[in-house]
VOSEBA-382213 format. One record per residue (C-alpha): residue in three letters; x, y, z. Coordinates in Angstrom, 2 decimals, always signed. Last residue first. Layout:
# VOSEBA-382213
PT/ALA/X/Y/Z $
...
This chain:
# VOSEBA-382213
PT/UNK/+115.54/+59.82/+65.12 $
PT/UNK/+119.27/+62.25/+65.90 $
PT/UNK/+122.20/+60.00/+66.97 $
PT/UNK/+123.82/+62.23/+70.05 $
PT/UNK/+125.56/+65.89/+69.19 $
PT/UNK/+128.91/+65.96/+68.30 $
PT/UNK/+130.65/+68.64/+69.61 $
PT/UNK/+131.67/+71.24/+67.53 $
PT/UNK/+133.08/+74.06/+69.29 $
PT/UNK/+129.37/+74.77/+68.89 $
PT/UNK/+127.25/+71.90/+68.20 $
PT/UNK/+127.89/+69.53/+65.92 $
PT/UNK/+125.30/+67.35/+63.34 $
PT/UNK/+126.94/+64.91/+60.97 $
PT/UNK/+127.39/+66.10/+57.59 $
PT/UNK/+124.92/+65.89/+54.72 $
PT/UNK/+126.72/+65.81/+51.40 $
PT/UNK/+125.43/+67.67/+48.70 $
PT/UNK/+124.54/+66.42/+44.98 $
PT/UNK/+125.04/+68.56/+42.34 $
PT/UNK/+122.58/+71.12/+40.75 $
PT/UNK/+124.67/+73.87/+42.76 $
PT/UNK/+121.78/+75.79/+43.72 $
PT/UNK/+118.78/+73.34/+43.71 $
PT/UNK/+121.93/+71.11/+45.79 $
PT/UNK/+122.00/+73.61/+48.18 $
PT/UNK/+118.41/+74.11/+49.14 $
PT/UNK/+118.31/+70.26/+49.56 $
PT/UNK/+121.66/+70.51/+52.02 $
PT/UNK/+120.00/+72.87/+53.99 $
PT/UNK/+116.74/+70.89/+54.51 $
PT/UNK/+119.24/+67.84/+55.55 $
PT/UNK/+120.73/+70.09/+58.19 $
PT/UNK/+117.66/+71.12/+59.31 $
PT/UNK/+116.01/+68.04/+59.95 $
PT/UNK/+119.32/+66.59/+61.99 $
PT/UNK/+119.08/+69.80/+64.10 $
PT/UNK/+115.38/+69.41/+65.09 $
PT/UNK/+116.45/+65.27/+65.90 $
PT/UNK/+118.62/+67.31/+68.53 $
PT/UNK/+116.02/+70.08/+70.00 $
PT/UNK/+113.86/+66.58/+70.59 $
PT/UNK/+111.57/+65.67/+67.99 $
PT/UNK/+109.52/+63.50/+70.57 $
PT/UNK/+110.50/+64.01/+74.23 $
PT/UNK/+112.86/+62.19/+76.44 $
PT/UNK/+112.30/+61.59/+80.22 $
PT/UNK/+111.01/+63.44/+82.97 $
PT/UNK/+107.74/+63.25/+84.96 $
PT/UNK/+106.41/+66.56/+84.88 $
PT/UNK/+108.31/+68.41/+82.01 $
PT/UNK/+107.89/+64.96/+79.69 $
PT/UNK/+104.59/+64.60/+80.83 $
PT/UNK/+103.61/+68.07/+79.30 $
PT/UNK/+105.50/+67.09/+76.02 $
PT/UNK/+103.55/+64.27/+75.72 $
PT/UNK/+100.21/+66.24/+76.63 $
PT/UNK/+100.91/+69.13/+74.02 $
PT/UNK/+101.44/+66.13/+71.14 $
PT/UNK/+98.49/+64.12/+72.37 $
PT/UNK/+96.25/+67.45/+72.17 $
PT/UNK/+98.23/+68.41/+68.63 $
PT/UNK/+97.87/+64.53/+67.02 $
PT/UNK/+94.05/+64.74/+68.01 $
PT/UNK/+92.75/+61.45/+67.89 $
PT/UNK/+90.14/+59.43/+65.04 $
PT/UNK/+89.89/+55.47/+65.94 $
PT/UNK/+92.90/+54.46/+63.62 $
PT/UNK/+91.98/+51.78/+61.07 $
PT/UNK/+94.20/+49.25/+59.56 $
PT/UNK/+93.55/+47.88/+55.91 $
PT/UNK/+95.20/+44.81/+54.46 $
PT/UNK/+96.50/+44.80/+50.82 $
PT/UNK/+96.33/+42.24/+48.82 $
PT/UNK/+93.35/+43.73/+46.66 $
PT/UNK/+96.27/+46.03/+46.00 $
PT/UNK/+95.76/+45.96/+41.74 $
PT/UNK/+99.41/+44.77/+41.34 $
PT/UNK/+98.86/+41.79/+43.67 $
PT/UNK/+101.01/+39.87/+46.03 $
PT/UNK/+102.62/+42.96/+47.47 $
PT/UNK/+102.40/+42.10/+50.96 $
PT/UNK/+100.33/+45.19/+51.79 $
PT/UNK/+99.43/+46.63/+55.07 $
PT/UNK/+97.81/+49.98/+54.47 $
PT/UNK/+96.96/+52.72/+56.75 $
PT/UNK/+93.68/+54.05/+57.52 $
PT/UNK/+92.74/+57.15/+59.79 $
PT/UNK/+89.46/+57.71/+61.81 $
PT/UNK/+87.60/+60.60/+61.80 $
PT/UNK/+87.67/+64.12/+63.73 $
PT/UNK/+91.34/+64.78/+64.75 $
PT/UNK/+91.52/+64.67/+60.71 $
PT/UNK/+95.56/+63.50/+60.31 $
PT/UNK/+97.26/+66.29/+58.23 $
PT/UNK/+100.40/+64.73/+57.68 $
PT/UNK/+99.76/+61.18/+56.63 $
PT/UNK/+96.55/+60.79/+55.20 $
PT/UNK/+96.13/+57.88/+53.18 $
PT/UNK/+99.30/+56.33/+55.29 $
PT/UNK/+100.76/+53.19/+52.74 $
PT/UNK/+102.90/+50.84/+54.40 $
PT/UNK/+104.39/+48.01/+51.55 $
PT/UNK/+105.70/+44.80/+51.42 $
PT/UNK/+108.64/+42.20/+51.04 $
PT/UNK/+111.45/+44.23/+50.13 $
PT/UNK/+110.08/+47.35/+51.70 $
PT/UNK/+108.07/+50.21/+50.23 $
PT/UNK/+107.18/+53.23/+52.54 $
PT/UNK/+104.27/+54.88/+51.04 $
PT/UNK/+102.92/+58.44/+52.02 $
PT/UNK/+100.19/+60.43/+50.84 $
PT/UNK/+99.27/+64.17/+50.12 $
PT/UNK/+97.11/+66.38/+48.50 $
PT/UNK/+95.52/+70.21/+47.78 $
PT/UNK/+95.82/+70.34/+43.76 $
PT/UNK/+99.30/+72.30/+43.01 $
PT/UNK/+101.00/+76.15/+43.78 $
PT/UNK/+102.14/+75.53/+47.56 $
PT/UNK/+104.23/+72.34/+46.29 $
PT/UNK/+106.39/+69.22/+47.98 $
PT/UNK/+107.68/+66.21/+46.05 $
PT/UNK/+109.09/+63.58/+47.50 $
PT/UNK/+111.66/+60.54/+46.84 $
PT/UNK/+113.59/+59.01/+50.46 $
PT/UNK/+115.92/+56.21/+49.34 $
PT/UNK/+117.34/+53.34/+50.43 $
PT/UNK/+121.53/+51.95/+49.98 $
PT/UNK/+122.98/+54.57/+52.29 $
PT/UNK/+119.81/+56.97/+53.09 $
PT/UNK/+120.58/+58.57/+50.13 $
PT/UNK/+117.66/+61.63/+50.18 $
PT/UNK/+116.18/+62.62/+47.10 $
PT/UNK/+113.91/+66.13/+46.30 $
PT/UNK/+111.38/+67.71/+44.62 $
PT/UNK/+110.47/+71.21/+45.60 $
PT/UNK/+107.74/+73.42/+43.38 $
PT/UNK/+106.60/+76.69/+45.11 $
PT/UNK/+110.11/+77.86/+46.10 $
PT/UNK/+109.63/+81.86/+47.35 $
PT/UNK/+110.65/+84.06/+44.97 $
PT/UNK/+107.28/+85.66/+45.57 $
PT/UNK/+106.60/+86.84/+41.96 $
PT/UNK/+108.82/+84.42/+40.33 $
PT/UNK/+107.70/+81.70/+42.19 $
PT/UNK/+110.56/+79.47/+42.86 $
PT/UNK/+110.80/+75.96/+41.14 $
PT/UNK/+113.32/+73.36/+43.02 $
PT/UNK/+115.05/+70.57/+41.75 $
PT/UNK/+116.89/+68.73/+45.05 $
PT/UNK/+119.74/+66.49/+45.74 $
PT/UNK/+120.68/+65.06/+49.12 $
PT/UNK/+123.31/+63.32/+51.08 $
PT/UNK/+123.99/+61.11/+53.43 $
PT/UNK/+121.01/+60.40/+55.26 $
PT/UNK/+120.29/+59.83/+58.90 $
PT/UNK/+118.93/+56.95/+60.53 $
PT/UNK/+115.99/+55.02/+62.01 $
PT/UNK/+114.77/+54.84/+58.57 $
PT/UNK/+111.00/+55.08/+59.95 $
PT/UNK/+111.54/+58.63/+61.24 $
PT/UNK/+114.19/+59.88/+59.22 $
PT/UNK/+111.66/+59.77/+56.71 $
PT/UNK/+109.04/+61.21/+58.51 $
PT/UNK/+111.38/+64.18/+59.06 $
PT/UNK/+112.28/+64.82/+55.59 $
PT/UNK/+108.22/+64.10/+54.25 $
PT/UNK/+107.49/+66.54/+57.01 $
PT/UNK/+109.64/+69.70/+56.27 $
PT/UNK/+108.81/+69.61/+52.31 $
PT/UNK/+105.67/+70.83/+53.98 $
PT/UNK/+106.49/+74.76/+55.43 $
PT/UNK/+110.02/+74.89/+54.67 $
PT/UNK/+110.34/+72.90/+51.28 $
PT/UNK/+107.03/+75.07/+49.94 $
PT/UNK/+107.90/+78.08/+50.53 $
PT/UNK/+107.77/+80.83/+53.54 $
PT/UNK/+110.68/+81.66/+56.12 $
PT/UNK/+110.24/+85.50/+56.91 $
PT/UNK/+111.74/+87.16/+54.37 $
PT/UNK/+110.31/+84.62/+51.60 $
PT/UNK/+106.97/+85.49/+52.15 $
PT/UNK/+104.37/+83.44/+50.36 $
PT/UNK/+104.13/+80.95/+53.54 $
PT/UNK/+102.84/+84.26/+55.39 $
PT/UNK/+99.95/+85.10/+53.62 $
PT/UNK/+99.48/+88.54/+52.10 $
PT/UNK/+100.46/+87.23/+48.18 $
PT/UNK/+97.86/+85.37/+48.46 $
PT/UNK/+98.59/+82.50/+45.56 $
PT/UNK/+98.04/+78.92/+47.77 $
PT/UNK/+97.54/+75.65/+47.07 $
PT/UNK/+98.22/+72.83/+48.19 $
PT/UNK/+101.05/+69.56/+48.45 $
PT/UNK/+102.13/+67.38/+50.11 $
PT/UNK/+103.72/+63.78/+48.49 $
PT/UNK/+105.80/+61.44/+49.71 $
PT/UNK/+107.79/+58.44/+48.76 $
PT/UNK/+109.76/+56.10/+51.35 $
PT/UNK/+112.36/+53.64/+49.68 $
PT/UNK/+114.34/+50.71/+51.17 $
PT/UNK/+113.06/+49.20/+54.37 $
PT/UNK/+114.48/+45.73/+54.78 $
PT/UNK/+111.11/+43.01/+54.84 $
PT/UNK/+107.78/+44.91/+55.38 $
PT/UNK/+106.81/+43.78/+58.34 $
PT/UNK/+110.11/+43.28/+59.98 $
PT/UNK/+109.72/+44.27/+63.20 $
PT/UNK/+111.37/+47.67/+63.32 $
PT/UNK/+109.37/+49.15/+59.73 $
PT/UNK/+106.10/+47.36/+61.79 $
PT/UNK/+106.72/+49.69/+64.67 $
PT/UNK/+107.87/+52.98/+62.82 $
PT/UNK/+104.37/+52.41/+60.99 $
PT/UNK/+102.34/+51.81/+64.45 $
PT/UNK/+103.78/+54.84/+65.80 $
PT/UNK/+102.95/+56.96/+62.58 $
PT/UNK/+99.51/+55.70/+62.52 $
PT/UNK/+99.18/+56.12/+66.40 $
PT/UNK/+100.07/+59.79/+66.20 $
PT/UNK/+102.86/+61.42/+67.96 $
PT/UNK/+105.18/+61.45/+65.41 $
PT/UNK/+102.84/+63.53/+63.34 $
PT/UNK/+103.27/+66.62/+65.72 $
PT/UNK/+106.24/+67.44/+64.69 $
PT/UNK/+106.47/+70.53/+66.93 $
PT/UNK/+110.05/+71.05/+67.66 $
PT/UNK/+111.14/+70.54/+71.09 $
PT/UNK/+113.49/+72.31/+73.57 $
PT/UNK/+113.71/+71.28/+77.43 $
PT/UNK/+115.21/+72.98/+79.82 $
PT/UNK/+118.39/+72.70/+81.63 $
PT/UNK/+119.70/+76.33/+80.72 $
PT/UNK/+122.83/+76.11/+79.18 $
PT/UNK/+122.40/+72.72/+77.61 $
PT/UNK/+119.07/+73.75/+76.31 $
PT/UNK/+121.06/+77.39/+74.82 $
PT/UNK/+124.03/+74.97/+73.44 $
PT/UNK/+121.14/+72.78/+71.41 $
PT/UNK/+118.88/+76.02/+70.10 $
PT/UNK/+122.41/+77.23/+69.15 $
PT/UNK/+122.53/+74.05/+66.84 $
PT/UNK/+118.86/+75.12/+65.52 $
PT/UNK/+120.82/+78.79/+63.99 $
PT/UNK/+123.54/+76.30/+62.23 $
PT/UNK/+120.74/+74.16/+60.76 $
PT/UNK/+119.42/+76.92/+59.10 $
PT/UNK/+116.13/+78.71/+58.99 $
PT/UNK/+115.21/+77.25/+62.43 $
PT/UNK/+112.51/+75.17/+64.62 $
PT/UNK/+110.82/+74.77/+60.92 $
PT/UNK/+108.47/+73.78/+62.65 $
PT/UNK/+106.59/+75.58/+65.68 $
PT/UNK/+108.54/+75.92/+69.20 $
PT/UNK/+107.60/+73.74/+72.32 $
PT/UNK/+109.97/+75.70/+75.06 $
PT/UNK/+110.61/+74.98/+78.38 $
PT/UNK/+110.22/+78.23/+80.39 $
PT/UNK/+113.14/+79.54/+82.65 $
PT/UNK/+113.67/+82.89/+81.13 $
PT/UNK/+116.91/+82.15/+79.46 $
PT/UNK/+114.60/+79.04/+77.82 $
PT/UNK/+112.00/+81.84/+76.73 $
PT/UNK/+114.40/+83.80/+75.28 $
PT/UNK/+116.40/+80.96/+73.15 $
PT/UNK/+112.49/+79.38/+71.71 $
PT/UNK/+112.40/+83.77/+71.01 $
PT/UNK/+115.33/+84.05/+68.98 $
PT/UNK/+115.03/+80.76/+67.19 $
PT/UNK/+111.67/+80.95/+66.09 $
PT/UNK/+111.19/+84.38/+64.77 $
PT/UNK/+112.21/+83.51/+61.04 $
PT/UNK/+109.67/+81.00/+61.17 $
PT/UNK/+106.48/+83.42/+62.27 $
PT/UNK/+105.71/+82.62/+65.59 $
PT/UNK/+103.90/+79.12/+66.78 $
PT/UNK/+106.20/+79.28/+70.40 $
PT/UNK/+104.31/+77.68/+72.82 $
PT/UNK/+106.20/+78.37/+76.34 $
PT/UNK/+106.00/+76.03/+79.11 $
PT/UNK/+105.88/+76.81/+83.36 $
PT/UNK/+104.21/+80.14/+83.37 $
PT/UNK/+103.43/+81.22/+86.94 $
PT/UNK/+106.61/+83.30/+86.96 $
PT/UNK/+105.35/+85.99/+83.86 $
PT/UNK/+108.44/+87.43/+82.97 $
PT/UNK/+108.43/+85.52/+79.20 $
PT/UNK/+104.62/+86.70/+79.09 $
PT/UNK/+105.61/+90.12/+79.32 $
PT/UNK/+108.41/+89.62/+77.43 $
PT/UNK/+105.93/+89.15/+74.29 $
PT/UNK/+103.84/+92.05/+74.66 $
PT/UNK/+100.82/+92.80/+74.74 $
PT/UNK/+100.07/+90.77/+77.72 $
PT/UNK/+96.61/+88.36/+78.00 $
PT/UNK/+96.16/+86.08/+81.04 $
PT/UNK/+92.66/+83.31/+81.65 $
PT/UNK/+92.94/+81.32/+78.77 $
PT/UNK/+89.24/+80.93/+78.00 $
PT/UNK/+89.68/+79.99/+74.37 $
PT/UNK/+87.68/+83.45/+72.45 $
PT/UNK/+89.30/+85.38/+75.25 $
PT/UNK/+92.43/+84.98/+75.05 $
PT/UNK/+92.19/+85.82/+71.55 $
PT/UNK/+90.36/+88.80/+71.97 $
PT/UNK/+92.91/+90.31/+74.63 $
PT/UNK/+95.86/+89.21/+72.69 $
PT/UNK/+94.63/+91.19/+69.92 $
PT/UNK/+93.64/+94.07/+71.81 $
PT/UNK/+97.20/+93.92/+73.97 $
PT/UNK/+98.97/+93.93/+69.92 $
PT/UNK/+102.22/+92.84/+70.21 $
PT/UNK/+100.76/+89.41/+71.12 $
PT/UNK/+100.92/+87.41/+74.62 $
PT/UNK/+98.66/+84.53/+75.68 $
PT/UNK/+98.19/+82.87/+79.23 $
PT/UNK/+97.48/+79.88/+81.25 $
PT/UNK/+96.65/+77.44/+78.86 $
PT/UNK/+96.68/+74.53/+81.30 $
PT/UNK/+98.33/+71.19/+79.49 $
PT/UNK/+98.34/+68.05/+82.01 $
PT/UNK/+93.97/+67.56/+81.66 $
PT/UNK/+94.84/+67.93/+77.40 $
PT/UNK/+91.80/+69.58/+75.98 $
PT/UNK/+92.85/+73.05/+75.68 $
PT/UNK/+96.05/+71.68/+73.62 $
PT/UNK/+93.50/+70.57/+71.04 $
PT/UNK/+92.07/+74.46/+71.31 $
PT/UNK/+95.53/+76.16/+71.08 $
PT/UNK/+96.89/+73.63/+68.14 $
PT/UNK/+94.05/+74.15/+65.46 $
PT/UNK/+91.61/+77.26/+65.06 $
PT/UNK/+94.03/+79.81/+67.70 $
PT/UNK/+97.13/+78.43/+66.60 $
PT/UNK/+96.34/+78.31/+62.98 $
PT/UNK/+95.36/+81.72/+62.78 $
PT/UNK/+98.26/+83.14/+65.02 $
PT/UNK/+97.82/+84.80/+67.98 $
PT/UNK/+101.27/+85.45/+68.83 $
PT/UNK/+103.68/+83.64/+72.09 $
PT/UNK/+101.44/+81.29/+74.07 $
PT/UNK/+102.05/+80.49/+77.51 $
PT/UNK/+101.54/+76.55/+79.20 $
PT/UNK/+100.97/+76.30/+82.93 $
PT/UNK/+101.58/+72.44/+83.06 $
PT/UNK/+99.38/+70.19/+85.12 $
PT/UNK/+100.65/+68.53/+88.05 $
PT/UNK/+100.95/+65.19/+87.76 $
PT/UNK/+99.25/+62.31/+89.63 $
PT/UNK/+96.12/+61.70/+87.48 $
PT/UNK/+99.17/+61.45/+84.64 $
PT/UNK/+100.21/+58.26/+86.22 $
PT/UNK/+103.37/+58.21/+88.48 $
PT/UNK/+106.35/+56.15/+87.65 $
PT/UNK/+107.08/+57.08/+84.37 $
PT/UNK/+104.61/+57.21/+81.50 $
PT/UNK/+105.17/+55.37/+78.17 $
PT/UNK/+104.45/+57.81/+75.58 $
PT/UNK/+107.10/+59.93/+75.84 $
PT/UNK/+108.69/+58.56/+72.54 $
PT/UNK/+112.36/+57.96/+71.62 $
C-alpha cells in the first residue's frame, strides 16, 4: 500500500525527519542525498564514513551539517531520527539491524539482503524494535508506476497476463562494486532486482516459481547475462537483465485487451517528463496507441518524503521490510534454477519459527 495519501495532518504540520547517512557513496552523494535534500519533511542531519576526511568532504559538498568517521557514531547520535543505509549489499542487513537496535528507522538500499533468509531477520528485528524497515524501490513511488498499477486494477488492459522487461548497461571495471561478487555485484542483484519487483507490483501477487539462464563473467564470476521467468499462476513475468550489453531498458505489461508500455521505467530522468503507453492493440504498427505524459519528478525526493510521512504520521510504507522478503525469495529461487536448470518453487515467506508473514505487494 502507498503513503501517498496523508493522514490527518498535512505535511506543513509535521515535523521534519532528522535523516543520517551511513557511507559516502557515489551514487548517494550525485543522486539520492541531493533529491532527499529537497524534501521540506527529510533534514539531512548528518553523514558517517570510515574515513572522518571523507565524511567531512561529503558533508560538506550537501550542507548536512554532522560528519563522524565512523558508522556507530552516527548510530549513537540521539538527534537522528532515520537512517539511510546505501552501503555496499553485503553490508545491508547488519547495519539496517544496528540502526533499528539503536532506535533509528531504517531506509536501506536494494537488494535489502543477499538471501531471503538474511531479509526475514530484517522482519523479526522491526518486530523487535517497533521501527520501521523499507527497501528503497524507489520506482513505486513514481506517478508512471502508480498510474500503471492503477489501470492493471481497473481493467484497462483486460486480465493482466505477461510483463516483459529489459535493463541493461555496461560495465567492465573490474574496481567497481557491481563487478564484485564478494560483496553482492551482478547483474540479477543490482537490475534483475527491479523487473522482479515491478512485476509483483502490477500482478498484485506472488509467483510460484521461477527458472533462470544465467551467464557469469569469467573474470568476475559475477552473472553478467540473467534471463529469467516467473509463473505468476496462469501470467508470466519474461526479462532479461545484463552489466556487459548496450545501456537500455523498457517495460510492457500486455493484457488481454491492451498494452502499458513505460519508455523509461527504472531510471525515470527527475529532469524531463516520462511517457507511458496506452494501447488497445488495434494496430500492429502502435499508431493505436495513446501517449501519457508525466510532468518530470524526482522518484528519490518523493521516495525520502513518503517514507518521512510514514515516521511522522503513521501508516504503511512502500516496499515495506515484508514485500523486501517476497523479492528476495523469488531472486533466490532464479539463482537456483541457473544451478539446477530446473524450475524452483517459490515458497511462501516465514519468519523465524516460521510465521507467516502478511501478503507481500
Amino acid at each position: 500500500m502507498s503513503t501517498s495519501a496523508q493522514g490527518p495532518e498535512s505535511d506543513e504540520q509535521l515535523t521534519p525527519v532528522r535523516w543520517g547517512v551511513l557511507g559516502a557513496s557515489n551514487f548517494a552523494l550525485t543522486v539520492s542525498l541531493p533529491a532527499m535534500k529537497r524534501g521540506p519533511l527529510t533534514q539531512l542531519a548528518a553523514l558517517a564514513s570510515r574515513d572522518i576526511g571523507k565524511a567531512t568532504a561529503a558533508a560538506r559538498s550537501l550542507g548536512i551539517p554532522r560528519a563522524y568517521g565512523s558508522y556507530d557514531e552516527l548510530l549513537d547520535d540521539p538527534e537522528i531520527d532515520a537512517i539511510y543505509n546505501p552501503l555496499p549489499n553485503h553490508l545491508h542487513v547488519k547495519w539496517t539491524a544496528r540502526a533499528a537496535r539503536a532506535g533509528k528507522h531504517v531506509l536501506c538500499e536494494k537488494p535489502i539482503a543477499l538471501s531471503a533468509e538474511d531479509a526475514e531477520a530484517l522482519v523479526d528485528v522491526q518486530r523487535e524494535t517497533g521501527k520501521l524497515i523499507a527497501e528503497a524501490f524507489m520506482i513505486r513511488n513514481h506517478p508512471q508506476w502508480q498510474q500503471a498499477r492503477d489501470w492493471v486494477r481497473r481493467g484497462k488492459i483486460g486480465e493482466l497476463v505477461s510483463v516483459q522487461a529489459a535493463f541493461s548497461y555496461y560495465n567492465r571495471d573490474a574496481a567497481n562494486i557491481r563487478n564484485k561478487k564478494a560483496v553482492g555485484g551482478g547483474a540479477l542483484y543490482d537490475i534483475g532486482c527491479y523487473a522482479v519487483n515491478t512485476s509483483r507490483f502490477l500482478f498484485g501477487r506472488e509467483p510460484v516459481r521461477a527458472m533462470a539462464l544465467v551467464d557469469h563473467d569469467p573474470e568476475f564470476g559475477t552473472d553478467r547475462l540473467t534471463s529469467g521467468l516467473l509463473d505468476y499462476g496462469g501470467a508470466h513475468l519474461t526479462f532479461t537483465c545484463s552489466t556487459q550489453a548496450v545501456p537500455y531498458q523498457r517495460v510492457n505489461a500486455f493484457g488481454t485487451k491492451g498494452r502499458i508500455e513505460i519508455e523509461i521505467p527504472f531510471n525515470a530522468p527527475g529532469d524531463q517528463p516520462c511517457k507511458v503507453w496506452l494501447d488497445d492493440g488495434s494496430t500492429l504498427n502502435c499508431s493505436s496507441a495513446k501517449v501519457i505524459s508525466f510532468p518530470a519528478v524526482d522518484q528519490y525526493h518523493l521516495q525520502s518524503e513518503a517514507f518521512s510521512r510514514a515516521i511522522r504520521a503513521g501508516g504503511p510504507v512502500e516496499n515495506s521490510i515484508e514485500v523486501a522478503v517476497g523479492n528476495m525469495r523469488v531472486i533466490d529461487a532464479l539463482f537456483r534454477s541457473a544451478e539446477s536448470g530446473r524450475w524452483e518453487k517459490i515458497s511462501p515467506a516465514t519468519g523465524a519459527g516460521g510465521r507467516p508473514l502478511r501478503s507481500v505487494r
